[in-house]
N, C-alpha and C positions, 0 to 999 in steps of 0.2 A: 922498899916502901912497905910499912906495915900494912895488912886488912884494914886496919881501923881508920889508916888514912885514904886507904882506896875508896873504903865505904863513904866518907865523910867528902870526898871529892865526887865522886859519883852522884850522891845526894842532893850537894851542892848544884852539879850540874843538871839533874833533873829539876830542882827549881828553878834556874833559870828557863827550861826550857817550857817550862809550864808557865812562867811567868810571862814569857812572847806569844806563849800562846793564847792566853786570857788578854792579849793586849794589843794583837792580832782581830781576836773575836769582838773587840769592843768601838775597833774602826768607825767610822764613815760608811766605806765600804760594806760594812759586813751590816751592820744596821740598814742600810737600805733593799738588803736581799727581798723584803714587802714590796708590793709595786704600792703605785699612787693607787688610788678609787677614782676610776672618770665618770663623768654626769658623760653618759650618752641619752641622745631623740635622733628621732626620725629625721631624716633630710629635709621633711617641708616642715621644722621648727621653725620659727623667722628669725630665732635667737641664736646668738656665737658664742656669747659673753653674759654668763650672770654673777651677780654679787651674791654673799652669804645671806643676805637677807632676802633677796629674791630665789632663792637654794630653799631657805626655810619656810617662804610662806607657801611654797607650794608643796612642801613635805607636810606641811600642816593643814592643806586644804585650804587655806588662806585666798589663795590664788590659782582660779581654776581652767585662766584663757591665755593662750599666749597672746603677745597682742598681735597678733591678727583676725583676731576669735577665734580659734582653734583651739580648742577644747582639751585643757592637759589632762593625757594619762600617763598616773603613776605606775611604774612597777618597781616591786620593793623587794627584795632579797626575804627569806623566811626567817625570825630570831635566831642570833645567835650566828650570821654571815658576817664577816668582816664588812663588807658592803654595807650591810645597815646598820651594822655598830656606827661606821663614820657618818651616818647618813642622820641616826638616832640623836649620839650622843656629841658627836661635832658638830652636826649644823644644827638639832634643834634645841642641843644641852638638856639632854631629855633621860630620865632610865627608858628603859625599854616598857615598863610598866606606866611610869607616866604617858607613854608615846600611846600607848595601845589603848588606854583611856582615856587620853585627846579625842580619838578617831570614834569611840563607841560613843561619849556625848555627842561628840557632831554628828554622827548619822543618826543618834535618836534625836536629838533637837530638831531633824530635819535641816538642817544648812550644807548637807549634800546625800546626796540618792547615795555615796556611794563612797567607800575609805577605797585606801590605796590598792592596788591589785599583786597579789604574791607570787614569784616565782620564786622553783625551787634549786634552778645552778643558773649560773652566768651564761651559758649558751642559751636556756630558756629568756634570760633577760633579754638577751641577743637579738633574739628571734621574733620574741611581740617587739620590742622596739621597731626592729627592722620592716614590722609591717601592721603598726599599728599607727595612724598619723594622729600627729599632738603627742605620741608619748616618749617618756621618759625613764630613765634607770640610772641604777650605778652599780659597775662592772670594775675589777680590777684592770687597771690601763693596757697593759701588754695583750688584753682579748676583746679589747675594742678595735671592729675590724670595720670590711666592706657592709652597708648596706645601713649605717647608724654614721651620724658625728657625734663627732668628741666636743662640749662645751667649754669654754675657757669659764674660770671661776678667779673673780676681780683681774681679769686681764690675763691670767696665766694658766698655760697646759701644763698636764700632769709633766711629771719630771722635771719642772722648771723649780729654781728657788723660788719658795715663798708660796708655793702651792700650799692651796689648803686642806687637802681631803689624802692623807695618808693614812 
């Protein structure tokens, strides 16, 4: 066999092998390596289950009791968390700019004492949640643990098809 066909075979075989592998990376599998975003509150929430639309009026201060009067508190990831990308631009279809100047008319208009509250990683979410009653977060699902629930959003937990907060 000549070089030139060794070469041209060889070549040949490293694009396939390049080719299973972009095709490999492009999976199911390999696309879900992100976890879900779960809505975690506190245990004495009264709620299991919200829709996207009760997601968003509470992200927009809309909505500021659970019904039991229990007083929701937000806590919201700092710009620029995946958490509050999905929180910003999924549930409220918001930029980040329009979001943040939602919150400063409503608290100058006076239609609440008070915008959302910022922490700065997921264990801080973790942690006011866990001991703050009435509030709420979103945390990526695999670090949602003891001391918080997970919310189902339109009936379904993270990982399930049809979930909406990826």
């Amino acid at each position: 066999m000549s070089t030139g066909r060794r070469f041209a075979s060889a070549s040949t075989l490293l694009g396939v092998v390049v080719c299973l592998l972009l095709a490999f990376a492009t999976t199911p599998a390999a696309r879900q390596a992100t976890p879900d975003i779960a809505v975690i509150a506190h245990p004495d929430v009264p709620v299991d289950n919200l829709t996207v639309a009760d997601l968003r009026r509470i992200l927009l201060g809309d909505r500021e009791f659970w019904t039991s009067g229990l007083r929701v508190t937000l806590f919201i990831r700092a710009p620029i968390a995946r958490e509050r990308d999905a929180a910003v631009k999924d549930v409220c279809q918001m930029t980040e700019a329009q979001f943040r100047q939602h919150w400063i008319a409503k608290v100058f208009r006076a239609d609440t004492a008070t915008g959302p509250k910022i922490v700065y990683s997921s264990q801080m979410a973790l942690e006011q949640v866990s001991r703050t009653p009435g509030a709420m977060a979103f945390v990526e699902a695999p670090l949602a643990g003891k001391g918080v629930k997970v919310l189902k959003i339109e009936g379904k937990a993270p990982g399930q098809a049809g979930y909406k907060l990826r």
